[in-house]
N, C-alpha and C positions, 0 to 999 in steps of 0.2 A: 691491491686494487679492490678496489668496493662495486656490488653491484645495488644496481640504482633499484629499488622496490616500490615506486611511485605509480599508481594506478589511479584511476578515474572515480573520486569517490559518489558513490550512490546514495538513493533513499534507504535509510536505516528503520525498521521499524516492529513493533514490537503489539502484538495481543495484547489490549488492556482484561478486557473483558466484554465480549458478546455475545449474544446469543447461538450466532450460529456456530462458533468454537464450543462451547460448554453445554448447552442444553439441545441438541440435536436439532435443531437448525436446518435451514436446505443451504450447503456448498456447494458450487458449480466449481465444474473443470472448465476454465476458457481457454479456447483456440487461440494461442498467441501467434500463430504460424506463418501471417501478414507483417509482423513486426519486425521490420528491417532491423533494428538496431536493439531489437530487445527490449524490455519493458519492465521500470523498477516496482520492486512491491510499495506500497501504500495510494497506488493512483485508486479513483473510483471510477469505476466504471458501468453504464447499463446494458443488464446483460439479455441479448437479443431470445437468437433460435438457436435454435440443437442443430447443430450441422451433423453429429453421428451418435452413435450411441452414447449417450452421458457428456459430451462434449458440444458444448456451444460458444457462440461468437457472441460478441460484445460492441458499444458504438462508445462515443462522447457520452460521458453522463450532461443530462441537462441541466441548465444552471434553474437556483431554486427550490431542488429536487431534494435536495438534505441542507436544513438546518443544523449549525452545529456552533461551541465554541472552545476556543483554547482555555485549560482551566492553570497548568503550573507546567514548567518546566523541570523535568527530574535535576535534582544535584550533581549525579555521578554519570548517568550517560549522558546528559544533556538532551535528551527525547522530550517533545513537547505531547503532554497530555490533550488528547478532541475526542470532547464526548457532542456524541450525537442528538442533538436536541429534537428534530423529527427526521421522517423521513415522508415523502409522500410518491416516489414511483418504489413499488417493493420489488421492482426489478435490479433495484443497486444496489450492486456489491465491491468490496473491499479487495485489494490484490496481496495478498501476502501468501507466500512459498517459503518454507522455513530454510535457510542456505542450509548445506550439507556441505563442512568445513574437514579436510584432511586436518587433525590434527600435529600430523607429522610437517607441514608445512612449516616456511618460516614466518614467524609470528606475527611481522606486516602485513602478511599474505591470509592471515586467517580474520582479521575484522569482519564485520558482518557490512560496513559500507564498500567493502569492496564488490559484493556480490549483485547482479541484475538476473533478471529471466531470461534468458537465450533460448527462441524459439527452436534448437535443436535441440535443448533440453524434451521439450515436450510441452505443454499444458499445464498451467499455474491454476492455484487453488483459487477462487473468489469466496467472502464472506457476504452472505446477502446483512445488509445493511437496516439495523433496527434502532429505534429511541433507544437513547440511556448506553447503548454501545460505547465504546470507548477504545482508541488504538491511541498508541505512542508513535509521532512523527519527528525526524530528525530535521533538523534546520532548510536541507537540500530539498524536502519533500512538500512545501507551501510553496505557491504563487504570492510572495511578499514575505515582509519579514515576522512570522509568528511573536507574538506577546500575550501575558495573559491577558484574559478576556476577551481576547479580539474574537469577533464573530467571522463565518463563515456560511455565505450563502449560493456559492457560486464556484465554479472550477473554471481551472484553465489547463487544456494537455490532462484531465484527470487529476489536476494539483488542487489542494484547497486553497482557494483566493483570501485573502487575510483583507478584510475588509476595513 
């Protein structure tokens, strides 16, 4: 008898390179804790007030708010390269939380689209959001179908709209 290892796959996503990862940057801890159903890394989001020590809340990021565009497609993961062409509220940031994968799992079970934030986890990392940033988004993680070039002005749900 075989068991069935089929789960819900998520936004996959990966650090290109940004400021607030590599040159000390301000990250925020956001309050994911209103998040019925959990919340995948690569949405953007604007990031409100400090509800407690080091921990703040978040809203819709506004559309307009980060220019950006798709530059290539990786070969091997299939992750679509978005570099950030402006940004003009520097209150958005980035959601990415790096999974922490048993590797003793079975091998299904360990991809990196299997994984979402589960507000019982706790508080996911936010990257505040600068020109020339650049993150890796999986297919699941645009509002429309990414291609190169396609530009991006606008969110939906935190998704980038493929304009």
């Amino acid at each position: 008898m075989a068991v069935d290892y089929s789960v819900t796959k998520h936004t996959h996503v990966e650090i290109g390179n940004s400021i607030a990862e590599d040159y000390g940057e301000h990250m925020v801890s956001l309050d994911i804790s209103g998040e019925t159903g959990g919340i995948d890394n690569g949405r953007f989001v604007s990031v409100d007030k400090m509800t407690a020590l080091d921990l703040w809340s978040y809203n819709d990021v506004a559309d307009n708010t980060v220019s950006a565009y798709v530059v290539m497609q990786h070969p091997i993961s299939k992750l679509w390269l978005v570099v950030i062409d402006s940004v003009k509220d520097d209150k958005t940031a980035f959601i990415y939380q790096k999974p922490l994968i048993n590797e003793e799992s079975p091998r299904a079970l360990t991809l990196e689209e299997n994984f979402y934030n589960d507000p019982a986890d706790g508080p996911v990392r936010g990257y505040i959001v600068h020109a020339l940033d650049r993150f890796w988004i999986s297919d699941n993680g645009f509002d429309g179908t990414p291609a190169v070039n396609a530009t991006i002005t606008k969110f939906v749900d935190g998704k980038p709209h493929i304009n």
